[in-house]
C-alpha positions as CSV (number, residue, x, y, z in Angstrom):
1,X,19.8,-14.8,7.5
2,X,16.7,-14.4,9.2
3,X,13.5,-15.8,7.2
4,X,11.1,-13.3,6.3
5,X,7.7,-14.5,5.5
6,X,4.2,-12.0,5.0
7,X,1.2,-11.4,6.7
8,X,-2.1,-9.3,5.6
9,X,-2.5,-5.9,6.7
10,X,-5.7,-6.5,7.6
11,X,-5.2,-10.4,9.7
12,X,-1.3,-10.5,11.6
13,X,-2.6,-14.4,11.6
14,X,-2.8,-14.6,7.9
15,X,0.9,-15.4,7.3
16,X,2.7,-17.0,4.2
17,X,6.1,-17.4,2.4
18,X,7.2,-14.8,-0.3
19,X,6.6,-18.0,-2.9
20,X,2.9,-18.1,-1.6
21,X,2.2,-14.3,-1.6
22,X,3.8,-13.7,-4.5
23,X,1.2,-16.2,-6.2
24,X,-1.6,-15.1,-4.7
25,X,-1.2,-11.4,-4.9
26,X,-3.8,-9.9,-2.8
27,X,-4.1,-11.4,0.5
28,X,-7.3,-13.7,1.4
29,X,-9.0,-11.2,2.9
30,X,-8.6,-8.2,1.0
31,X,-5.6,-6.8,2.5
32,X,-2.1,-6.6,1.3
33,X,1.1,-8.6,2.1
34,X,4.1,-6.9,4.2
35,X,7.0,-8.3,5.5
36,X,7.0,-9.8,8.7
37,X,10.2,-7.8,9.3
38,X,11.9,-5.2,7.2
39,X,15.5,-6.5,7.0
40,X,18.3,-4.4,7.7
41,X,20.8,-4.6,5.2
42,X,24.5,-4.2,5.4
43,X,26.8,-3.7,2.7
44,X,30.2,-2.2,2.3
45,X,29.3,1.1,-0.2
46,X,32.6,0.8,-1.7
47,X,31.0,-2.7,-3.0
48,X,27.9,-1.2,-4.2
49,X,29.6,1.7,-5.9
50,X,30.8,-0.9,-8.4
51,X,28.1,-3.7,-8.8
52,X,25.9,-4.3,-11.7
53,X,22.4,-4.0,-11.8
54,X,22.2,-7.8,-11.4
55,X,24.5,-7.8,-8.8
56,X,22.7,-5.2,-6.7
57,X,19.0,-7.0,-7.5
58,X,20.4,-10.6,-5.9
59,X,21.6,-8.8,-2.9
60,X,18.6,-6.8,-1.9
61,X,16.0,-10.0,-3.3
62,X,17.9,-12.6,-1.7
63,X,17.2,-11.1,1.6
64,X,13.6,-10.6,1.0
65,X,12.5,-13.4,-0.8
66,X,14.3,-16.2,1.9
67,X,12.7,-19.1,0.4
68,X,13.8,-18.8,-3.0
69,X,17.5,-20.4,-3.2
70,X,20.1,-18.9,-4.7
71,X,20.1,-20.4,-7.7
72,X,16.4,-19.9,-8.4
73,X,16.6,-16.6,-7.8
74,X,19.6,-15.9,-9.8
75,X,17.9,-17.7,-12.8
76,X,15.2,-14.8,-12.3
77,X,17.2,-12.1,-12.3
78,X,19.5,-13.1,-14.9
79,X,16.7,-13.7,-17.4
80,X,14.7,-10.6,-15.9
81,X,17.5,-8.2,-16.6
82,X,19.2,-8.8,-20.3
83,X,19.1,-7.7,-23.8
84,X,15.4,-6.6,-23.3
85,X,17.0,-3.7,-22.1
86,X,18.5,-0.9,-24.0
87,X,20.9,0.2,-21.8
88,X,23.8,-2.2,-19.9
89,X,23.8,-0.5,-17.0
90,X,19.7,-1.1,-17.2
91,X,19.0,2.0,-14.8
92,X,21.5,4.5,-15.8
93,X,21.9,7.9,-13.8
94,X,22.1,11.2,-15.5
95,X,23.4,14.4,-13.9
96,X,21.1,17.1,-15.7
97,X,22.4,20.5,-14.4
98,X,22.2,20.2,-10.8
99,X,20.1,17.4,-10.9
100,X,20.4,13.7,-10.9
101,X,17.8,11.9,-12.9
102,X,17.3,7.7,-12.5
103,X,16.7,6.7,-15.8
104,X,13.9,3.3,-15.1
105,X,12.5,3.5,-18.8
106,X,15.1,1.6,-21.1
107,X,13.3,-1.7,-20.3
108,X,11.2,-3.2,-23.5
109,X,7.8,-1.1,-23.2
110,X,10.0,2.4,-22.1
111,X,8.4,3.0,-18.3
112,X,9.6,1.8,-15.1
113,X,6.8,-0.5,-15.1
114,X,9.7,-3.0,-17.3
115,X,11.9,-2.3,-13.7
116,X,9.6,-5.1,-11.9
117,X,7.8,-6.9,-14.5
118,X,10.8,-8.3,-16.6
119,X,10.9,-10.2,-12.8
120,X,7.6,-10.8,-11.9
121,X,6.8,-13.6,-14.5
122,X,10.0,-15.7,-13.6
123,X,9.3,-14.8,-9.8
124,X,5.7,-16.6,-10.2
125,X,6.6,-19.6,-12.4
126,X,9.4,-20.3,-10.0
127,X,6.6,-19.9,-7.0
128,X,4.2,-22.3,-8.5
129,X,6.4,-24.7,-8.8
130,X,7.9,-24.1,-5.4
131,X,4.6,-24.7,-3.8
132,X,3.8,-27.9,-6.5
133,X,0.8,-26.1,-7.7
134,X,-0.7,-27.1,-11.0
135,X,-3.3,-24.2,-11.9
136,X,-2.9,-22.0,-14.2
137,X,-2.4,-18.4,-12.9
138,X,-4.3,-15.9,-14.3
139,X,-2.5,-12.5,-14.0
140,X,-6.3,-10.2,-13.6
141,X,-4.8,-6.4,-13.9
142,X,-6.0,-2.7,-14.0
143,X,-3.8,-0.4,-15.6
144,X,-3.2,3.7,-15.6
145,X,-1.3,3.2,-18.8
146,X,2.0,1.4,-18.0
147,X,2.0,-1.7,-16.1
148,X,-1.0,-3.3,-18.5
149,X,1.6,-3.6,-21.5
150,X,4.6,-4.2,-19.1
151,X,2.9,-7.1,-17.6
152,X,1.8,-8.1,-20.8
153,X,5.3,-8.1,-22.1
154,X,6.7,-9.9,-19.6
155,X,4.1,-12.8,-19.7
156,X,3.1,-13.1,-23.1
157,X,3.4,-17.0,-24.2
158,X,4.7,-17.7,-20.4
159,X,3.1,-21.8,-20.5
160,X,0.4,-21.9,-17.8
161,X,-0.5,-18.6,-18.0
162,X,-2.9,-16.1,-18.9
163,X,-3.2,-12.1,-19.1
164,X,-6.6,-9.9,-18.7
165,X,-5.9,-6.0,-17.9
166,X,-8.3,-3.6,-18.1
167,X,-7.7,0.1,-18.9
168,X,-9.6,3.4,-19.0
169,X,-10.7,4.2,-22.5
170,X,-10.5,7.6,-23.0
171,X,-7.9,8.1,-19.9
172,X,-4.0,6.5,-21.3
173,X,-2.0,8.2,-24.3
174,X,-2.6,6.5,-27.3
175,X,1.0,5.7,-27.7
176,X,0.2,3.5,-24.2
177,X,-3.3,2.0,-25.3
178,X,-1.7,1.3,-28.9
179,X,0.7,-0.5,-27.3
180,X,-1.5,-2.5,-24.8
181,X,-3.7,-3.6,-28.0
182,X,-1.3,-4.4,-30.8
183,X,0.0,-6.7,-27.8
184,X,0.5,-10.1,-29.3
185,X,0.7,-13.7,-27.5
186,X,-2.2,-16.4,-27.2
187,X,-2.8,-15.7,-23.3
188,X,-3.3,-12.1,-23.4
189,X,-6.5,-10.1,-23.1
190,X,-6.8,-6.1,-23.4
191,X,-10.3,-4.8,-22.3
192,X,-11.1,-1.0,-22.6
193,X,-13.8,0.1,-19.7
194,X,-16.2,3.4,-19.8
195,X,-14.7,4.8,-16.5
196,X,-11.4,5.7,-14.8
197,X,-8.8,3.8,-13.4
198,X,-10.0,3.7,-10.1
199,X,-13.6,1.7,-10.9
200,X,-11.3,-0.4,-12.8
201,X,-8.8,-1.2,-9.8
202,X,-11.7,-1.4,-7.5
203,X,-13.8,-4.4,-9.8
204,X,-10.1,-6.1,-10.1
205,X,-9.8,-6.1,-6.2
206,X,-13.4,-7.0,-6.2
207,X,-12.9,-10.3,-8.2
208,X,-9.8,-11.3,-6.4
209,X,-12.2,-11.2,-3.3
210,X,-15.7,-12.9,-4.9
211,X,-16.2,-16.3,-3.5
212,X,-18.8,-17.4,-6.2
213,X,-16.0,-16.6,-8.9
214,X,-13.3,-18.7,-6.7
215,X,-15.1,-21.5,-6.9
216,X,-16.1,-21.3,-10.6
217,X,-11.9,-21.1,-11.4
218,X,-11.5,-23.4,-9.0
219,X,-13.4,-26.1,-11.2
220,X,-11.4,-25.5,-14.2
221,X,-8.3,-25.4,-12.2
222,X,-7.5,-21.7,-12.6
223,X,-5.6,-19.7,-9.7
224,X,-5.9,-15.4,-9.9
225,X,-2.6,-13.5,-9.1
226,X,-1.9,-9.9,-9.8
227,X,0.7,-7.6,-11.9
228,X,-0.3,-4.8,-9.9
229,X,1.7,-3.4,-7.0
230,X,0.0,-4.7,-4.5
231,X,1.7,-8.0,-5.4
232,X,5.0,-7.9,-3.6
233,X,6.7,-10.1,-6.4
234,X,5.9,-6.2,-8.0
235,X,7.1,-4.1,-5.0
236,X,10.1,-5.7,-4.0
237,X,12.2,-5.7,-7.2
238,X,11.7,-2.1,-7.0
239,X,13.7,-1.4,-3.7
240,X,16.7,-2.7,-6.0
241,X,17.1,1.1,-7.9
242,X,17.2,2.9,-4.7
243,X,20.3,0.7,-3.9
244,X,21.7,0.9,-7.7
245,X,20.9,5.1,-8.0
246,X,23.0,5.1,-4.3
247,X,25.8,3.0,-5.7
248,X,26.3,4.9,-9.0
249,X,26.2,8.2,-7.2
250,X,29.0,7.0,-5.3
251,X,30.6,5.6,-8.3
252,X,30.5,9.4,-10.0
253,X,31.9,10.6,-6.9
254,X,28.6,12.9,-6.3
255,X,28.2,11.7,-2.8
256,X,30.1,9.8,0.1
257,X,29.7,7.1,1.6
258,X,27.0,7.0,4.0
259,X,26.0,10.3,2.9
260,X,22.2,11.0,3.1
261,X,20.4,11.6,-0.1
262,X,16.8,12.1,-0.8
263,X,14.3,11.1,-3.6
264,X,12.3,12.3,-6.0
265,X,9.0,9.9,-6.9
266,X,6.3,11.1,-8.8
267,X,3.3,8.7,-7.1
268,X,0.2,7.4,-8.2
269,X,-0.7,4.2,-6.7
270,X,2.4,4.4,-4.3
271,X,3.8,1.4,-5.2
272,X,7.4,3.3,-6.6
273,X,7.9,5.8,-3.3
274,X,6.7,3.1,-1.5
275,X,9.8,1.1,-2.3
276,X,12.0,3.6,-1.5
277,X,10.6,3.6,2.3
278,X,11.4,0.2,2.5
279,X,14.7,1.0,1.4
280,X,15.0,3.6,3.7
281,X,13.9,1.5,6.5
282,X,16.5,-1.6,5.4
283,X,19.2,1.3,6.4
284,X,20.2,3.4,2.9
285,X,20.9,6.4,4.2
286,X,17.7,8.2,3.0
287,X,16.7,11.4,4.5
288,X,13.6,12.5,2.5
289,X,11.0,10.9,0.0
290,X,9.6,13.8,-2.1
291,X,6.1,12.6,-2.7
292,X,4.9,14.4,-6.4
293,X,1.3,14.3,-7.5
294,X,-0.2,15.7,-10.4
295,X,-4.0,17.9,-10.0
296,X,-5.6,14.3,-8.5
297,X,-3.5,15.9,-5.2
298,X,-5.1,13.0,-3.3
299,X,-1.8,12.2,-1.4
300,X,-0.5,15.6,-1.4
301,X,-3.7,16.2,0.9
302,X,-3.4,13.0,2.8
303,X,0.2,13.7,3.8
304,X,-0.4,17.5,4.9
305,X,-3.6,16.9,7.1
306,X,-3.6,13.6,8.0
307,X,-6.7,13.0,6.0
308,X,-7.3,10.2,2.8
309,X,-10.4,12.1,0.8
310,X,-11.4,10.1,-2.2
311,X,-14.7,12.4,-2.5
312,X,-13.1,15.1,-4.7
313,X,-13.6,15.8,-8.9
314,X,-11.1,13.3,-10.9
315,X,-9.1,15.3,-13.4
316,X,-7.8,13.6,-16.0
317,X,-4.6,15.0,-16.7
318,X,-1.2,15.3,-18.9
319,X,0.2,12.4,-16.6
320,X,-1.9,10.0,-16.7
321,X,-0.4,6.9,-15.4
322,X,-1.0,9.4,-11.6
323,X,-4.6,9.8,-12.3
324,X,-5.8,8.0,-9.4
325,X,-7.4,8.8,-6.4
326,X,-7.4,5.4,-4.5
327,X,-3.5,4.8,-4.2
328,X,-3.6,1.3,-3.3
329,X,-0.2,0.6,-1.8
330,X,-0.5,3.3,0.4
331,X,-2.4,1.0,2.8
332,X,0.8,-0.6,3.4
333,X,1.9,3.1,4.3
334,X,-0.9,3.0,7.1
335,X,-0.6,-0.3,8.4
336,X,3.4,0.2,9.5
337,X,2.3,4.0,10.7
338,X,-0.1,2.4,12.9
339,X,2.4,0.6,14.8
340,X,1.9,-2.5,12.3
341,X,-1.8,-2.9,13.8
342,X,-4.1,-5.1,11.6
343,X,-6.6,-4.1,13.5
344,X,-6.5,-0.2,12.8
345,X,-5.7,-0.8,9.4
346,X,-9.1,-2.9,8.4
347,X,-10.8,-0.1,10.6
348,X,-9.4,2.5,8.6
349,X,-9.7,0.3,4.8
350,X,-13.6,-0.4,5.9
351,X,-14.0,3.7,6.7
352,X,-12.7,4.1,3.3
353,X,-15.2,2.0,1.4
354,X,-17.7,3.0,3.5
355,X,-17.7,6.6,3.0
356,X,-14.7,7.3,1.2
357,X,-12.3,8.9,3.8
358,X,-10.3,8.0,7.2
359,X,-8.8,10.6,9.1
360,X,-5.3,9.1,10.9
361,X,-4.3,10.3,14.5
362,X,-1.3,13.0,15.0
363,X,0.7,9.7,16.2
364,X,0.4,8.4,13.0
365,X,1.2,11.2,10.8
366,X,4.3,12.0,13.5
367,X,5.1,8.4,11.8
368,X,5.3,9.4,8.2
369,X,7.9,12.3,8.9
370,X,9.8,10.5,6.2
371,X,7.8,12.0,3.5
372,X,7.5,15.8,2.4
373,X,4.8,16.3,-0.6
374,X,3.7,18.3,-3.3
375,X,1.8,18.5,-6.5
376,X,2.2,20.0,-10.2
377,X,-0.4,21.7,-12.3
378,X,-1.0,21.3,-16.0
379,X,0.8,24.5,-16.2
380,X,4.0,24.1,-14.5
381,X,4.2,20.4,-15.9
382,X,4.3,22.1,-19.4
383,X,6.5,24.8,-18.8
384,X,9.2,22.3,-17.1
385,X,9.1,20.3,-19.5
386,X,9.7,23.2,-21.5
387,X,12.8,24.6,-19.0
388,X,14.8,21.3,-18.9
389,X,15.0,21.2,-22.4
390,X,15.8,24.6,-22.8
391,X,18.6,24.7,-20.2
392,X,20.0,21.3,-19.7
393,X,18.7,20.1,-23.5
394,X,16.9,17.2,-21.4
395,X,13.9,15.9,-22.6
396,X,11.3,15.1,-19.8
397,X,8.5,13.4,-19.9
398,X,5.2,14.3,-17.7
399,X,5.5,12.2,-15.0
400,X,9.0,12.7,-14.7
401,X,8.3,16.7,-15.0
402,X,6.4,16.3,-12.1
403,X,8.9,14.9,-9.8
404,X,11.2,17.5,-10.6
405,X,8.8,20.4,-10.2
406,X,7.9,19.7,-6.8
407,X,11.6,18.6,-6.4
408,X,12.4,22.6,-7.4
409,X,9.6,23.6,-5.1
410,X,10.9,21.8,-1.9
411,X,14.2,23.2,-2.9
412,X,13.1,26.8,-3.2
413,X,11.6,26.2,0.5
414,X,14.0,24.6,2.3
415,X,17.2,25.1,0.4
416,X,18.3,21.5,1.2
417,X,21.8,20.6,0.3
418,X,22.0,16.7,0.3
419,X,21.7,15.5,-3.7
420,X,18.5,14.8,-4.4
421,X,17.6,11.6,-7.7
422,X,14.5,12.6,-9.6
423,X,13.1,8.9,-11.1
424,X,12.0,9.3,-14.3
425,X,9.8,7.0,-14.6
426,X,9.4,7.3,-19.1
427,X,10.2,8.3,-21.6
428,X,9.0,11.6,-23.8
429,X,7.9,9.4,-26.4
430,X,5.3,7.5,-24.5
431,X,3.3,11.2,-24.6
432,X,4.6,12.9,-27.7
433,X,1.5,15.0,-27.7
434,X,2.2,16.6,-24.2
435,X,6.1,16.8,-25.0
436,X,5.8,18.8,-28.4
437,X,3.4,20.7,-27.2
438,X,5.3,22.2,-24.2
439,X,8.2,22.7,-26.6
440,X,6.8,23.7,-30.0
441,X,2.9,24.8,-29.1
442,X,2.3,25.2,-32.9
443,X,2.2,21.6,-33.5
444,X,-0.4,20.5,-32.3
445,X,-2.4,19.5,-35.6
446,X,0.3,16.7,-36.1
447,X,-1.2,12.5,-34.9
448,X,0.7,11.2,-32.3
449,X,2.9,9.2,-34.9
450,X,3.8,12.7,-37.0
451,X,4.5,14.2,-33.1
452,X,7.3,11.1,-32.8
453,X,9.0,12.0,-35.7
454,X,9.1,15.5,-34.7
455,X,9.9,15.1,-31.2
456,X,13.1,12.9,-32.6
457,X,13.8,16.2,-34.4
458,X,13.9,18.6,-31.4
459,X,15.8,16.5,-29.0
460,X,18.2,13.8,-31.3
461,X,17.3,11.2,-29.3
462,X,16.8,8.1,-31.7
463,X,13.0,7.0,-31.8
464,X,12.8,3.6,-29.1
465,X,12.2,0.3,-30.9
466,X,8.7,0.2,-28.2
467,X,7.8,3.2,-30.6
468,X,9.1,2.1,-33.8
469,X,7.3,-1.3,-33.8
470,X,2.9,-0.4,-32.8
471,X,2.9,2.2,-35.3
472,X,1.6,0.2,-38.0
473,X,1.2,-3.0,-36.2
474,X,-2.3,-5.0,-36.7
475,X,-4.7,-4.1,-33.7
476,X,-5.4,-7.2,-32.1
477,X,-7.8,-6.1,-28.7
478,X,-10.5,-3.7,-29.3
479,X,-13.0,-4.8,-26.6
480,X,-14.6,-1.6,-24.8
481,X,-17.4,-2.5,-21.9
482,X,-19.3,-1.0,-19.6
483,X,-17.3,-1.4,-16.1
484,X,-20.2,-3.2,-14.4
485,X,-19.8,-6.1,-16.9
486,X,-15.9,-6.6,-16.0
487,X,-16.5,-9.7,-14.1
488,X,-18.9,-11.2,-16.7
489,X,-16.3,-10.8,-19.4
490,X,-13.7,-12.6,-17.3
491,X,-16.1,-15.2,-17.2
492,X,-16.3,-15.0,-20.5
493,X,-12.4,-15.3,-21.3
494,X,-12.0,-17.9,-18.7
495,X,-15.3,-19.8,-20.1
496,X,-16.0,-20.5,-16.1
């Protein structure tokens, strides 16, 4: 097996082991870790059809993560991927109608978020003591909504640890910002901010790079790392449920073997879809990646013109955890559509800073001919939501709505015939208020907790535990700041 280590997208010299990228999160210098190679992966399907989710994780990881042995990893995965899950088969697929919908929200906090972080903790603790380090890590996260509590989750108590994610106030669900701050454990921190997720993403990636705030952790022996995507300890547990959602289709005898198959991926910071291209490129037979945004069309843009425009109004919508308009992992995207040139790349990340847009050349775009996208409005997010349930008595929720309207779009268009997953990314009771709304409009005076109870009564699907337990648990976070004083309240935490 060949080793695969990482370099920066912005520095081909800056090159580590998965171990040491996986601690460090963001690269040195700003950029973000890629594989040295993309390994091609061979496996009979008739295998695949019948592995476990398990099974199918130490397969793809193994051949990523080359200097983790097999017994370390295995000791991940096995802890990663257990009871905390409410499901066996921990990403089951549904046919819905014509449809096939990858169910990544049975995991403890009910979003696809739970996919990667049930991993990432044992991933890190096995990493430090790989490379004999002996700070403590301190995971420094922005959230949309769903990876703040899933991270928390999956680190809360972890010895040598500690937690800070900061979220938009007044932009999650309060289902997802009364599960962030009822979030118990001695390490973890919840900050709200005044602003969206993006000023919040942009002051993380900022600390991660301030040398003044290095040194001050430094002295008290602390070491940053990230939960966010651009942490491949995030991304690459991800590429597992492309191989899993290939295998069951097989196994329900939807597809044959080697048969192409497109995906569905409704994209914020492009961390998810992104996962699937690297699937795609390790040889599953993947024809298309269906890119879906919500009204911040930021991608839908990029991948139709060629230009990335952050300058536009940021809507803050019925989706929330895809209300972003500075998708970080798509500057992987651009380093490998480059050619894999570090060079371009930092030209292109400086351009973006600078004045908030890079235009790419008609060479590069010919490179992303993987990708076909498309956006939802408010309105046709509400009225599918509405549609699947009353057709297929599936209960979507809006990210997931999302995915499959573009998915109907695209289909409408082009008439494709190869079966197409929709990942549903979580469930309708993370935003109960969206939900009832599209299906009973004239209950809309309920709270959030009186919309669970009636959104249990319209679909008969039991109320998740995740739910059950933060409705009357004690609020333990309710710091709000200012954005500008995000770094001073680390400092604070941290007492650096």
């Amino acid at each position: 097996m060949a080793k695969i280590n990482y370099k920066s997208t912005r520095d081909d010299t800056n090159e580590v082991t998965a171990s040491q990228a996986i601690l460090q999160g963001l690269a040195t210098d700003g950029g973000l870790y890629v594989p040295t190679e993309i390994p091609k992966l061979s496996i009979d399907y008739t295998k695949l059809a019948k592995m476990s989710y398990q099974e199918v994780a130490y397969f793809v990881m193994s051949q990523f993560f080359t200097d983790f042995t097999e017994e370390e990893l295995k000791s991940c995965i096995e802890k990663a991927y257990d009871a905390k899950f409410d499901n066996l088969k921990i990403a089951p697929l549904k046919k819905v109608g014509t449809e096939y919908y990858l169910e990544l929200f049975h995991g403890s906090t009910i979003a696809f978020k739970d996919m990667a972080l049930s991993i990432l903790p044992y991933l890190m603790i096995t990493s430090a003591k790989k490379n004999q380090s002996t700070k403590e890590i301190v995971i420094l996260t922005a959230t949309s909504g769903d990876t703040g509590k899933a991270a928390m989750a999956g680190f809360s108590d972890v010895p040598n640890t500690k937690i800070i994610v900061f979220y938009p106030k007044n932009g999650v669900s309060p289902i997802q910002e009364r599960q962030m701050v009822t979030q118990r454990g001695k390490n973890t921190y919840v900050v709200g901010i005044e602003g969206n997720f993006d000023v919040a993403q942009t002051n993380v990636k900022a600390m991660f790079n301030n040398v003044k705030l290095k040194e001050k952790m430094k002295q008290k022996n602390y070491q940053f790392s990230s939960a966010n995507s651009i942490n491949i300890g995030r991304l690459i547990p991800q590429i597992v449920y492309y191989y899993y959602a290939y295998g069951q289709l097989l196994d329900q005898g939807l597809i044959q073997a080697g048969e192409p198959t497109n995906f569905t991926v409704p994209t914020g910071n492009f961390g998810n879809i992104l996962a699937g291209y690297y699937a795609k490129k390790a040889g599953l037979p993947i024809q298309k990646l269906l890119c879906a945004s919500n009204k911040n069309k930021v991608l839908t843009d990029f991948f139709k013109t060629g230009i990335y425009d952050r300058n536009r109004p940021f809507y803050v919508t019925s989706s929330p955890s895809m209300d972003i308009l500075i998708s970080s992992n798509l500057e992987r995207l651009l380093y490998h559509a480059t050619g894999n040139s570090a060079e371009q790349t930092k030209i292109k990340m400086a351009e973006l800073t600078a004045k908030g847009r890079y235009t790419i050349s008609r060479e590069m775009k010919q490179n992303l001919s993987d990708f076909v996208a498309g956006f939802a409005t408010e309105e046709e997010i509400s009225t599918e939501i509405a549609m699947t349930m009353e057709q297929e008595g599936y209960v979507l929720d809006p990210h997931t709505a999302v995915a499959a309207q573009v998915y109907h779009t695209y289909q409408k268009q082009t008439q494709d015939p190869l079966a197409t997953v929709i990942l549903a990314t979580a469930s309708p009771y993370k935003f109960p208020r969206v939900v009832v709304e599209s299906l009973r409009p004239e209950q809309v005076a309920l709270t959030d907790f009186e919309l669970v109870n009636k959104l249990a009564e319209i679909s008969q699907i039991a109320v998740p535990k995740a739910v059950k337990e933060i409705e009357n648990a004690a609020i333990l976070h309710d710091t709000v700041i200012a954005s500008k004083d995000m770094e001073v309240t680390v400092e604070k935490i941290l007492d650096v």
